[in-house]
SELO-767262 format. One record per residue (C-alpha): residue number from 0; residue in one letter; x, y, z. Coordinates in steps of 0.2 Angstrom, whole numbers. Layout:
BEGIN
{i = NUM&aa = A&px = X&py = Y&pz = Z}
...
***
This chain:
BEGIN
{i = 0&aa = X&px = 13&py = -179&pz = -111}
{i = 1&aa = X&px = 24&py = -194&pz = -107}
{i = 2&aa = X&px = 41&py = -189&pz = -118}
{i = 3&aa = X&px = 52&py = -205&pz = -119}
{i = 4&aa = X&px = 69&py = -194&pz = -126}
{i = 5&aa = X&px = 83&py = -207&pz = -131}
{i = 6&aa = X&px = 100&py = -204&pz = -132}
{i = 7&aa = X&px = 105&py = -219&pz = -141}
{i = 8&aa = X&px = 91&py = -230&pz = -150}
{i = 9&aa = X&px = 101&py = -246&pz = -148}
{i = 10&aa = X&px = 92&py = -246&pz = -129}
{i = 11&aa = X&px = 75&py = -252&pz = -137}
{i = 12&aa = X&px = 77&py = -270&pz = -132}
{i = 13&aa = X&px = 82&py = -267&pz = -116}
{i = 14&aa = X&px = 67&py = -258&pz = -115}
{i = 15&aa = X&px = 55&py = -272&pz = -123}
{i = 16&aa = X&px = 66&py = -285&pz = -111}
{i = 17&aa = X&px = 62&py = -275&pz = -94}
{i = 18&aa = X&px = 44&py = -274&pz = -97}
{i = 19&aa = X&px = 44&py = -292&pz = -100}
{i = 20&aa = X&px = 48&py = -295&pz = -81}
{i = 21&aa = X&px = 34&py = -285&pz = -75}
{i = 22&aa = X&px = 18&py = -288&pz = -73}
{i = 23&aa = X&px = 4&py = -285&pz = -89}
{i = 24&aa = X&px = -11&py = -277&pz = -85}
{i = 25&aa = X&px = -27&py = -276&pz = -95}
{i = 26&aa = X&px = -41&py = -262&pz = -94}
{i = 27&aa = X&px = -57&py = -272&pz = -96}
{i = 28&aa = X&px = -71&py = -261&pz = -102}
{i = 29&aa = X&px = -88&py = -261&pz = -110}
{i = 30&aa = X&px = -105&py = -253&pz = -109}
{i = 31&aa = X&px = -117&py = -259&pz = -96}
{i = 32&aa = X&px = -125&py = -278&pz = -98}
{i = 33&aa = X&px = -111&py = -282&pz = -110}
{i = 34&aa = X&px = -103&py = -297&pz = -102}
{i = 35&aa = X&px = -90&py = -290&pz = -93}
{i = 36&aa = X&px = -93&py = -299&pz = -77}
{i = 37&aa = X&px = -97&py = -315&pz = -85}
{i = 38&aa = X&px = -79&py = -313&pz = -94}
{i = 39&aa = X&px = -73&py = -312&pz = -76}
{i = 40&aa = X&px = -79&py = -328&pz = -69}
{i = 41&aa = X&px = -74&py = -336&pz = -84}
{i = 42&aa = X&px = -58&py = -332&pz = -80}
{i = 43&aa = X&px = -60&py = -334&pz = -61}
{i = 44&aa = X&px = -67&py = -350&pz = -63}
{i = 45&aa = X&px = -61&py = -360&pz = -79}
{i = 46&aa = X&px = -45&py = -374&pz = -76}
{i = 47&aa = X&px = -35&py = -363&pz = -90}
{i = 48&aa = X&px = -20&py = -366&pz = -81}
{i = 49&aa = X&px = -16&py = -347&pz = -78}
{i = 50&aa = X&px = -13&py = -335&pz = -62}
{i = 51&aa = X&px = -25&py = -321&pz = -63}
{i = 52&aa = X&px = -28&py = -307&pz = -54}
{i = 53&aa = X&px = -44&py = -297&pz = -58}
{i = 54&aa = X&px = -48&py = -280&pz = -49}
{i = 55&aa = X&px = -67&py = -278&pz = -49}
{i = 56&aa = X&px = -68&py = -258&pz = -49}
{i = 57&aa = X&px = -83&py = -242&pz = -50}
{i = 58&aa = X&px = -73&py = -229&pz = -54}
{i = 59&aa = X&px = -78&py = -214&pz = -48}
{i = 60&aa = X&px = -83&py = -200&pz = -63}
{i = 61&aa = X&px = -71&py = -185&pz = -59}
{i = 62&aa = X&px = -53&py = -195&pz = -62}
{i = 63&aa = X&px = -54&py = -213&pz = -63}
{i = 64&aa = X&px = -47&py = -218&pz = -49}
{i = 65&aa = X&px = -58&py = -217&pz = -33}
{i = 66&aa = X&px = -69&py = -232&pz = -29}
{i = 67&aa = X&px = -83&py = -239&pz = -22}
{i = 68&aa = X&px = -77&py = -246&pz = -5}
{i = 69&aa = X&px = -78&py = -260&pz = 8}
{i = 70&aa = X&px = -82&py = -257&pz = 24}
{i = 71&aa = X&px = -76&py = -267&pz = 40}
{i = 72&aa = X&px = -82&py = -268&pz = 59}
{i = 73&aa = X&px = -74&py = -252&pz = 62}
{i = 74&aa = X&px = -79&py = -242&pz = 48}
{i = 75&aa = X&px = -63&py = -243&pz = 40}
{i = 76&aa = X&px = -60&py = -244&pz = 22}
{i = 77&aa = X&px = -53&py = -264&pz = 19}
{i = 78&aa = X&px = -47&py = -274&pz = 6}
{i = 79&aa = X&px = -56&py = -289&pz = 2}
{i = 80&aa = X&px = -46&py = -303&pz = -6}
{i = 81&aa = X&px = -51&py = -321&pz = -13}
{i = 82&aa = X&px = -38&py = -335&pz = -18}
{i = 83&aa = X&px = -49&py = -348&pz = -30}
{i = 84&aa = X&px = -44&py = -367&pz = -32}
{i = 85&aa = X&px = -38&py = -361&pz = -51}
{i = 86&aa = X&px = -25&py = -352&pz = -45}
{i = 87&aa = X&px = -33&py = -334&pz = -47}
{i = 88&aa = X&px = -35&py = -319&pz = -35}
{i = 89&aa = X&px = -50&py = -308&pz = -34}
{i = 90&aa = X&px = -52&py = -293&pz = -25}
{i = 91&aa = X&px = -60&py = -277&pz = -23}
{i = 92&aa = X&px = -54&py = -262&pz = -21}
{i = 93&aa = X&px = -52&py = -250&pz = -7}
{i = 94&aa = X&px = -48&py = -232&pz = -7}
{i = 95&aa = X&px = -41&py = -232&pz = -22}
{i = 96&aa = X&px = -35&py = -241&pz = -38}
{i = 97&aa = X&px = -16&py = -235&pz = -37}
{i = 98&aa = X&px = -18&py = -240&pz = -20}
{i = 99&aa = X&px = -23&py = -257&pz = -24}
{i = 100&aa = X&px = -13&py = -260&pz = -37}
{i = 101&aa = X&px = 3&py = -257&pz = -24}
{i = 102&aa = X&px = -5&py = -269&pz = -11}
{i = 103&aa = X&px = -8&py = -282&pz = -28}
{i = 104&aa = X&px = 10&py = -281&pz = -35}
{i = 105&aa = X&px = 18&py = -286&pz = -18}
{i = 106&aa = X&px = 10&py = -303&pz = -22}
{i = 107&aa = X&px = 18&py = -303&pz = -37}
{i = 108&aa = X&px = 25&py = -323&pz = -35}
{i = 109&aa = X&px = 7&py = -326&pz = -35}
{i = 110&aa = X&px = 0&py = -320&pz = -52}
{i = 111&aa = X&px = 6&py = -317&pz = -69}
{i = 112&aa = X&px = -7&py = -306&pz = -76}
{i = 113&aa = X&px = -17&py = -293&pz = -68}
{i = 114&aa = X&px = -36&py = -289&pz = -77}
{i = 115&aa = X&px = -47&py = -271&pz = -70}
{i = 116&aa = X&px = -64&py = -271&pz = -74}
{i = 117&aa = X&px = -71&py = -254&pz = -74}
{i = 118&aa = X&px = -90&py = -248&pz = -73}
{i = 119&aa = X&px = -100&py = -247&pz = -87}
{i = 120&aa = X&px = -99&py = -228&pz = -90}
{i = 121&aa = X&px = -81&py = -227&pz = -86}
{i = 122&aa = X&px = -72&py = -217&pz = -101}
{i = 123&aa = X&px = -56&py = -230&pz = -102}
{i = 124&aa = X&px = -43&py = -215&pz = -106}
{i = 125&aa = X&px = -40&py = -208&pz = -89}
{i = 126&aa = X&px = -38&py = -225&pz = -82}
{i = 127&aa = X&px = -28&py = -231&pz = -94}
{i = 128&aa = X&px = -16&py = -218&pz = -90}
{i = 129&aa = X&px = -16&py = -225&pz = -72}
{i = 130&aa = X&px = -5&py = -239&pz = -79}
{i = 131&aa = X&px = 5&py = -232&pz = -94}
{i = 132&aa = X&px = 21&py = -224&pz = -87}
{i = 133&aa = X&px = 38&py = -222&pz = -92}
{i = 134&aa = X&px = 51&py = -235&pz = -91}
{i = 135&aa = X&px = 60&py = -224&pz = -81}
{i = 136&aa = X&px = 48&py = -224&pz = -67}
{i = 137&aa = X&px = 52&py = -242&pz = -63}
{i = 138&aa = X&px = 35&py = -250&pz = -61}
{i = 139&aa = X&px = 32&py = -266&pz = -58}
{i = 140&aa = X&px = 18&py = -265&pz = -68}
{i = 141&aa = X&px = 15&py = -261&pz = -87}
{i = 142&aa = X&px = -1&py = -258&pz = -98}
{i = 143&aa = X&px = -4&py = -275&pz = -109}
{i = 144&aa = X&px = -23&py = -268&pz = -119}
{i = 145&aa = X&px = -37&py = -262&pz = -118}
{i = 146&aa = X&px = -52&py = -274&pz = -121}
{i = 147&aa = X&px = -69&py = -270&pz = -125}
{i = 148&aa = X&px = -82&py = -281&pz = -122}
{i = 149&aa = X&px = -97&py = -273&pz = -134}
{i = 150&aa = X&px = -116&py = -283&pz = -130}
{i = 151&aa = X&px = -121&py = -288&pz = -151}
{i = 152&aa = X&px = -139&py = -286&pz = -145}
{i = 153&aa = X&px = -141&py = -270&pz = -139}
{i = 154&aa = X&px = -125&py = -260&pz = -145}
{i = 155&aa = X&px = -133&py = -251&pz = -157}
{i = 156&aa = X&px = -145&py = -242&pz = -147}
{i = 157&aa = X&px = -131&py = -235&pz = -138}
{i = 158&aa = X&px = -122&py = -230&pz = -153}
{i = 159&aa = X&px = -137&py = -222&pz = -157}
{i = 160&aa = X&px = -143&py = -216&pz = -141}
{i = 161&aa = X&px = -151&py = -198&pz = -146}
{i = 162&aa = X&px = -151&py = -192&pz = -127}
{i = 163&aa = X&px = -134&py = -194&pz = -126}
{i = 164&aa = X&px = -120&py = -184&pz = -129}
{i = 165&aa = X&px = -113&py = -184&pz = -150}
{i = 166&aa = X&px = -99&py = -196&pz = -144}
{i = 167&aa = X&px = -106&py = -205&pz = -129}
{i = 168&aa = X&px = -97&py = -220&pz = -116}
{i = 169&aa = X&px = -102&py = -233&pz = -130}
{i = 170&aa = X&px = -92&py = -224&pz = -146}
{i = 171&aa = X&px = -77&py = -220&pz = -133}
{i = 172&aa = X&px = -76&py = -238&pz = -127}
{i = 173&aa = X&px = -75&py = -243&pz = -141}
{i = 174&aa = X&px = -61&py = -230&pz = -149}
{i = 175&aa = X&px = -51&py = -234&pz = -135}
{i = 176&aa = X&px = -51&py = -252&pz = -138}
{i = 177&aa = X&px = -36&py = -266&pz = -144}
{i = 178&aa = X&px = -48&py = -279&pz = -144}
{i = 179&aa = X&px = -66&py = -280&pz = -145}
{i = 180&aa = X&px = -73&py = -293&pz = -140}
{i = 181&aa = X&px = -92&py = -295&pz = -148}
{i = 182&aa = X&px = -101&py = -305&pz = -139}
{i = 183&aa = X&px = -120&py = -314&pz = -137}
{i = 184&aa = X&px = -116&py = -315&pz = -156}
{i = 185&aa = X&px = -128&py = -330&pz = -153}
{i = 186&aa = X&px = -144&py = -319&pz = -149}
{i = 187&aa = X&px = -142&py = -311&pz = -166}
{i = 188&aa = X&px = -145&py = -316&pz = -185}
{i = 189&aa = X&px = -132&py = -315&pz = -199}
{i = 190&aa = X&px = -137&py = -299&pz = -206}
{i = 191&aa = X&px = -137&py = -290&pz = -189}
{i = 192&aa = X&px = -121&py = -298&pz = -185}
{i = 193&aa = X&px = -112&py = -290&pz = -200}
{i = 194&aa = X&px = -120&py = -273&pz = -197}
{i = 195&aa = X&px = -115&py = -273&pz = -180}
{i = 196&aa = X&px = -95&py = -276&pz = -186}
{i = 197&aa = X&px = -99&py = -263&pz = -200}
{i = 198&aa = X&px = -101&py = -249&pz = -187}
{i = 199&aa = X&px = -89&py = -256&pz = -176}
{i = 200&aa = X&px = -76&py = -253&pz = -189}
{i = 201&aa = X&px = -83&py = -235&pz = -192}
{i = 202&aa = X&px = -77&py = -231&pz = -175}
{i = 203&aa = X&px = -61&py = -243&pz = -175}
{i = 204&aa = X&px = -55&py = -249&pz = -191}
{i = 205&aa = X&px = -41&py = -258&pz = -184}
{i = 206&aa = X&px = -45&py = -266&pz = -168}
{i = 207&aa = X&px = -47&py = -285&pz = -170}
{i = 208&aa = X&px = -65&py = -290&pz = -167}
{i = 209&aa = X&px = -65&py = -307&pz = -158}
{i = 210&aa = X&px = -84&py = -316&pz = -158}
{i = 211&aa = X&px = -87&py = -324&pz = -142}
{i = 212&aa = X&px = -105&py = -332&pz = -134}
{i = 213&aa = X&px = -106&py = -330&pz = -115}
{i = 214&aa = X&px = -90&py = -319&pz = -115}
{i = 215&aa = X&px = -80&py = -336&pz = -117}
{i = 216&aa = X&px = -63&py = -333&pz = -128}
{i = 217&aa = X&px = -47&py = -340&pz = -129}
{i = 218&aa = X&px = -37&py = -331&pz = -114}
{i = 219&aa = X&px = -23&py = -330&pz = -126}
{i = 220&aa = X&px = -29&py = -320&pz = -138}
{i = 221&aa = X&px = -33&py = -306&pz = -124}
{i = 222&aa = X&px = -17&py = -309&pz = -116}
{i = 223&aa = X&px = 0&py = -301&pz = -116}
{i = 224&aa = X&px = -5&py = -292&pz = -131}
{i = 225&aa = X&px = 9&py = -279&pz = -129}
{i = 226&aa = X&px = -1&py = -266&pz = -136}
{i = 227&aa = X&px = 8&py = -253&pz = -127}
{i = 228&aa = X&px = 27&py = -258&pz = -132}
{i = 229&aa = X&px = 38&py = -250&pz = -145}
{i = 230&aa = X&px = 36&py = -265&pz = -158}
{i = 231&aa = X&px = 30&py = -259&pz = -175}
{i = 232&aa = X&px = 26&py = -277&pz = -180}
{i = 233&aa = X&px = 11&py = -275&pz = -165}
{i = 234&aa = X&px = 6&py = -261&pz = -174}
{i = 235&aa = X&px = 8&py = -264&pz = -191}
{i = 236&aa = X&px = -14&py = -266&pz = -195}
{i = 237&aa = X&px = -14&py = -247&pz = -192}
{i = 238&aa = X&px = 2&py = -243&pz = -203}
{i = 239&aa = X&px = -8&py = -252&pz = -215}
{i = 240&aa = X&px = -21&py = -242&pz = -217}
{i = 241&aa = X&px = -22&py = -233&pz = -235}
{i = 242&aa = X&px = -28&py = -214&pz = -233}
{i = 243&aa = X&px = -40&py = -217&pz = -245}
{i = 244&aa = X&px = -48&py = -231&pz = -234}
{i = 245&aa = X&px = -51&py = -219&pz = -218}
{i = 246&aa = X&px = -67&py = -223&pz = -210}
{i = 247&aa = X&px = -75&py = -210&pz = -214}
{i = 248&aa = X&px = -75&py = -193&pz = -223}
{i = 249&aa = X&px = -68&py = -178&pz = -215}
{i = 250&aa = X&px = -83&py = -165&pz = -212}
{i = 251&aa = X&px = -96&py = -164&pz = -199}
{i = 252&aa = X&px = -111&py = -173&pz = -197}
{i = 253&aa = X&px = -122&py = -158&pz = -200}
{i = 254&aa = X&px = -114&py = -153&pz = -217}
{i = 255&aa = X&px = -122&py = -158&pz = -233}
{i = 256&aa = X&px = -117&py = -177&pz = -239}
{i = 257&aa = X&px = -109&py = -179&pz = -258}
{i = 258&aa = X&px = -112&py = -193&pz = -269}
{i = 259&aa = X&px = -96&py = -200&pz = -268}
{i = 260&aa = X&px = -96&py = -198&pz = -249}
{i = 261&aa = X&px = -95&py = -216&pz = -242}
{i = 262&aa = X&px = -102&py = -213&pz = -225}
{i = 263&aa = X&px = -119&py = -220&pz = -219}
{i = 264&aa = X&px = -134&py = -208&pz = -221}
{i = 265&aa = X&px = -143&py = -215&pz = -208}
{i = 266&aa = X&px = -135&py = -213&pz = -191}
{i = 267&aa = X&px = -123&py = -199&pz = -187}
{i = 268&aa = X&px = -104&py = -204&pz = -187}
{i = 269&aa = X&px = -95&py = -194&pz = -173}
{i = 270&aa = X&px = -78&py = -204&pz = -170}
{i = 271&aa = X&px = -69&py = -210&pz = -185}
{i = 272&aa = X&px = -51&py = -215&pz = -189}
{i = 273&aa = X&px = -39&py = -207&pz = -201}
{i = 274&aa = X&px = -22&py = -207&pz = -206}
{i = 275&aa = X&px = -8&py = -196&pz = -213}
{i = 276&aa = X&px = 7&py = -199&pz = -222}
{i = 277&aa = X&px = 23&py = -188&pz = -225}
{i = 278&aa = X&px = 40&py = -193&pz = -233}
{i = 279&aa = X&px = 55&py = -186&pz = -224}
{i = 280&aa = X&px = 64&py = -184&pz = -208}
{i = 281&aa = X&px = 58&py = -174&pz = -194}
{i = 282&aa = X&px = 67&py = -167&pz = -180}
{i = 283&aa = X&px = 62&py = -176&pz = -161}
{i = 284&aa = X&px = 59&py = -159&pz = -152}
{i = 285&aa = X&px = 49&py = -153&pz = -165}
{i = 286&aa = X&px = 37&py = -166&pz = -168}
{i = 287&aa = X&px = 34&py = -168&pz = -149}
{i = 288&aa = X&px = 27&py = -148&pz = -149}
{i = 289&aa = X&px = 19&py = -152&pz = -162}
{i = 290&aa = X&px = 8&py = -167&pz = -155}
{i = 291&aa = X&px = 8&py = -160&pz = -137}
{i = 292&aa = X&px = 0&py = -142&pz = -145}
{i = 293&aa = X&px = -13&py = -152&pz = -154}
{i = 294&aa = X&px = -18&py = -165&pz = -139}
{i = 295&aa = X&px = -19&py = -150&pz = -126}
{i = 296&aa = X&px = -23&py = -135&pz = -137}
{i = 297&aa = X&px = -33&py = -137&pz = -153}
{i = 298&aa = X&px = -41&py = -153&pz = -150}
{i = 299&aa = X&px = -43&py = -155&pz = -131}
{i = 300&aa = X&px = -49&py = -173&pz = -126}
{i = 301&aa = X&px = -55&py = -177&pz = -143}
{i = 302&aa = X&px = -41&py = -188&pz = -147}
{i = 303&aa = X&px = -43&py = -206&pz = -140}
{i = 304&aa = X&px = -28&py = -217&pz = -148}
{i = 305&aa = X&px = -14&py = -215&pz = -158}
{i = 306&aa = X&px = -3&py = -227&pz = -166}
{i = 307&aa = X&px = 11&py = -224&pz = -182}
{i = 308&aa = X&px = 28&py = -225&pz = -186}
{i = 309&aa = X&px = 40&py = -209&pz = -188}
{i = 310&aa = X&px = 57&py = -205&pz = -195}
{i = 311&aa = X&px = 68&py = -197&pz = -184}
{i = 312&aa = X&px = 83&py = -184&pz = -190}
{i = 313&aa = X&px = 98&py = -191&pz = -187}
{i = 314&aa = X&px = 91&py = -210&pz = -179}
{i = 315&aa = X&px = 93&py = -226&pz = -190}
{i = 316&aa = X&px = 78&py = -234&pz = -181}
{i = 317&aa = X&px = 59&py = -231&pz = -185}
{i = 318&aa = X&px = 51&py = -222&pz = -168}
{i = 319&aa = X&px = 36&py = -231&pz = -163}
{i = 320&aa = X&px = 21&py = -219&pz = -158}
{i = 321&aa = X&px = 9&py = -222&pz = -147}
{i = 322&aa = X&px = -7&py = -210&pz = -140}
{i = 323&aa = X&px = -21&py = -211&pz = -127}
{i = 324&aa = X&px = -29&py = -195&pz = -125}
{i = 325&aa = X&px = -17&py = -181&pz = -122}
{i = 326&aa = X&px = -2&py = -194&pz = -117}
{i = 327&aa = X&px = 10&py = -201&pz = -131}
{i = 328&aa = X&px = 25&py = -207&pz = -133}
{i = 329&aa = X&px = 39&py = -210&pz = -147}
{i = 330&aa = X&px = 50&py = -222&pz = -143}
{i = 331&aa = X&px = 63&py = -233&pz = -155}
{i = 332&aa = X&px = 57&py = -248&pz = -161}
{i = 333&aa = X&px = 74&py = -259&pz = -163}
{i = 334&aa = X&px = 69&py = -259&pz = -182}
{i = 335&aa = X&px = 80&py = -249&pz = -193}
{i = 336&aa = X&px = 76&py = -240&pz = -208}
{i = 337&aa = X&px = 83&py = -250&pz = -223}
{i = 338&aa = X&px = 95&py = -243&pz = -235}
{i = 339&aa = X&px = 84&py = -244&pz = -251}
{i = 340&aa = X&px = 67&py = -238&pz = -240}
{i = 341&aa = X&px = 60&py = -220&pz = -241}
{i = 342&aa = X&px = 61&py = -213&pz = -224}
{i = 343&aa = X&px = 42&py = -209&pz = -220}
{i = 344&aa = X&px = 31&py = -205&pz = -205}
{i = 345&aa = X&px = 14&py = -212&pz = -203}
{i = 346&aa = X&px = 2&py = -208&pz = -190}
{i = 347&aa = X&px = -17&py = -217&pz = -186}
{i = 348&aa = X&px = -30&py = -206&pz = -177}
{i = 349&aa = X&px = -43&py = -210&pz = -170}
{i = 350&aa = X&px = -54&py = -197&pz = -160}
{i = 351&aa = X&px = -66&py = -184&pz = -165}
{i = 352&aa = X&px = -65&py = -167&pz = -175}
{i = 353&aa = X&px = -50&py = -172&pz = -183}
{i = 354&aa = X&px = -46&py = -162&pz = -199}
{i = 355&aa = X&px = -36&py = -175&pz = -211}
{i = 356&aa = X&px = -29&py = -162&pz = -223}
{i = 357&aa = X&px = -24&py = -150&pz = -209}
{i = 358&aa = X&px = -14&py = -162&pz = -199}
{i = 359&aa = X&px = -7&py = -169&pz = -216}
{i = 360&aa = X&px = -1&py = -153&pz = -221}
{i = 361&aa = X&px = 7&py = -150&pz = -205}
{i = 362&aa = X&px = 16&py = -167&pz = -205}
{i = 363&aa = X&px = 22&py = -162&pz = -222}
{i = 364&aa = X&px = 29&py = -146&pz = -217}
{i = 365&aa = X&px = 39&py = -153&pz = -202}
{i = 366&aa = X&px = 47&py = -167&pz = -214}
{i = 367&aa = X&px = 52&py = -151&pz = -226}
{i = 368&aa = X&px = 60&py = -141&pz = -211}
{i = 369&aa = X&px = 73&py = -155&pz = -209}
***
């Protein structure tokens, strides 16, 4: 778990100010065929005026981080690099992406953003945890996003892929995601368009979904997103969620389906979001047990985000929260609860298994200890 424990809440800003001097680093993901690589020489090859660096990656299967390698006269493991008349770097990676990563950042005059493509079947969790460390560790370096670039065509037959696995690579991309970026929206009708962003938003109600032909998009939309700080407005779609507007319903695909039941018949719906509310304070320690047990004990690797706001005993700010798989953090936002406003915690899942009126429950009874 990564535990950000402040003394005084009125250190926010500097901690929203320090990551503004680092260097932003995307996570760009998607299934296989989606457009990844044709976003990548987009990037690498368009006049837009910005210094890129983009890290073209296999990860290996057991943790994320080992690579496919390049290999030089001596059998050596090198680092190839590339500096393009745009003003980008591209390079490949060596031994491994942390290692890369500390050859990158000491070019750091050279580039202002940093993008990591990973392989198609990459699950984006454990990466994503390369890059989101505490403030304390003083990295040069801070997770901006996660992008998902999801193929309009074809994503539905990975959705709804029978050999695979109940939540395969395709669901957990997109889970993961801050933005989706749909793209060969061109090589579909109107109709299919609209069913493709239905399910989208089955699995990720919030995520923004961007349209793009060719994997073109406006680089800053996609760009210093600062999905990872402690600003509430950043994650103020998911506090906006209504619980009675979750994505889908809370049993299990093999139970029997009520009439009032919203949830599509026809495909099985594995990974959905929901949300829980409770009014009242609750103590820092106590909610951080509570989070930790549930991420490592009862649901093991079945959460992928989390996002809410929560009201701490004793603090006048609202804590941003903040989850990817079993790694959170609750931080101060810099916002302060208003006199006249009921002190509330609100907290967005979005995973599988997840039991809305358990966790609601729970949330309540840590509100009424305090």
């Amino acid at each position: 778990m990564t535990e950000s424990i402040k003394e005084e809440t009125n250190n926010s800003s500097t901690t929203v100010s320090s990551a503004s001097k680092k260097v932003p680093v995307s996570l760009i993901t998607g299934f296989l065929g989606a457009g990844k690589t044709t976003l990548l020489n987009y990037v690498l090859t368009e006049n837009h005026g910005k210094r890129i660096a983009v890290i073209q990656n296999e990860f290996g299967e057991a943790v994320g981080v080992e690579t496919a390698m390049v290999t030089g006269k001596d059998g050596e493991k090198v680092q190839e690099w590339l500096e393009l008349p745009n003003g980008c770097i591209c390079c490949s990676v060596r031994d491994s992406l942390v290692a890369t990563l500390d050859n990158l950042i000491q070019r750091k005059n050279n580039f202002d953003y940093i993008l990591v493509e990973s392989t198609g079947m990459a699950d984006p969790g454990p990466v994503a945890s390369i890059f989101w460390v505490d403030d304390e560790l003083e990295s040069n370096i801070f997770l901006d996003a996660i992008l998902t670039v999801v193929d309009a065509k074809h994503v539905l037959l990975h959705l709804d892929d029978k050999d695979a696995t109940s939540v395969n690579e395709a669901h957990r991309q997109i889970a993961f995601a801050d933005i989706i970026l749909l793209n060969k929206t061109d090589l579909v009708s109107p109709d299919e368009l609209n069913n493709v962003r239905n399910r989208i938003k089955e699995i990720n109600k919030v995520a923004p979904i961007i349209l793009t032909e060719k994997s073109r998009v406006d680089l800053d939309k996609i760009l210093n997103i600062k999905a990872f700080n402690p600003d509430l407005t950043l994650i103020q779609p998911y506090l906006d969620i209504k619980n009675e507007e979750d994505s889908t319903c809370s049993h299990s695909s093999s139970e029997p389906h009520s009439h009032n039941c919203d949830r599509p018949k026809t495909h099985q719906q594995d990974v959905q979001t929901i949300s829980i509310y409770a009014e009242g304070e609750i103590d820092y320690h106590e909610f951080n047990r509570w989070m930790g047990n549930y991420l490592w004990e009862e649901n093991p690797k079945n959460v992928f985000r989390i996002k809410g706001v929560v009201s701490v005993k004793d603090e006048k700010d609202k804590f941003a929260l903040q989850g990817v798989h079993e790694l959170f953090t609750a931080d101060p936002s810099g916002i302060p609860w208003e006199d006249n406003e009921t002190k509330h915690s609100k907290i967005v899942f979005i995973g599988k298994q997840l039991n809305k009126e358990k966790l609601t429950s729970e949330l309540q009874q840590l509100c009424k200890k305090n």
